[in-house]
C-alpha angles and dihedrals in degrees: 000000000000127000102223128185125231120209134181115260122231105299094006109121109212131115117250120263148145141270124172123226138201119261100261110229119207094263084040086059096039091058088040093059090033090065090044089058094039095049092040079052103051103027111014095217115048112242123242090258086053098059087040098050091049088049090050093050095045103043124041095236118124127229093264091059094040090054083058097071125075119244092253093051082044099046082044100052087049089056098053091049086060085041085063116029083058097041111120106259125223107256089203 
């Protein structure tokens, strides 16, 4: 497990802080990308239970911490975990 931080993109209004995710695996990483290109295909912009259900697979936080984020905290939090899982690894 990682300790990411989550910060506010250009105009978003939320304090840092931070969220930790599981350790993406290879097939973790493939289904993540995989639902990024299935959602892009059918509905062009993810929905707010899309970014919510990637946050909830790949963290270990419940329903009842998640509500307690904004959407902008949620849809943010989303976005790091593809930051990461898609991040070039050192090959040392």
């Amino acid at each position: 497990m990682d300790n990411i931080k989550i910060k506010p993109s250009e105009g978003v209004d939320f304090k840092e802080f931070e969220v930790e995710i599981k350790d993406i695996t290879w097939k973790m990483r493939c289904n993540l990308n995989d639902l990024m290109i299935e959602e892009n295909a059918k509905n062009g912009t993810p929905t707010f239970s899309w970014w919510g259900n990637i946050v909830l697979q790949y963290t270990e936080l419940k329903e009842e911490e998640l509500n307690k984020y904004s959407t902008d905290e949620i849809i943010a939090i989303a976005n790091k975990i593809f930051e990461v899982a898609n991040k070039k690894k050192s090959m040392s």
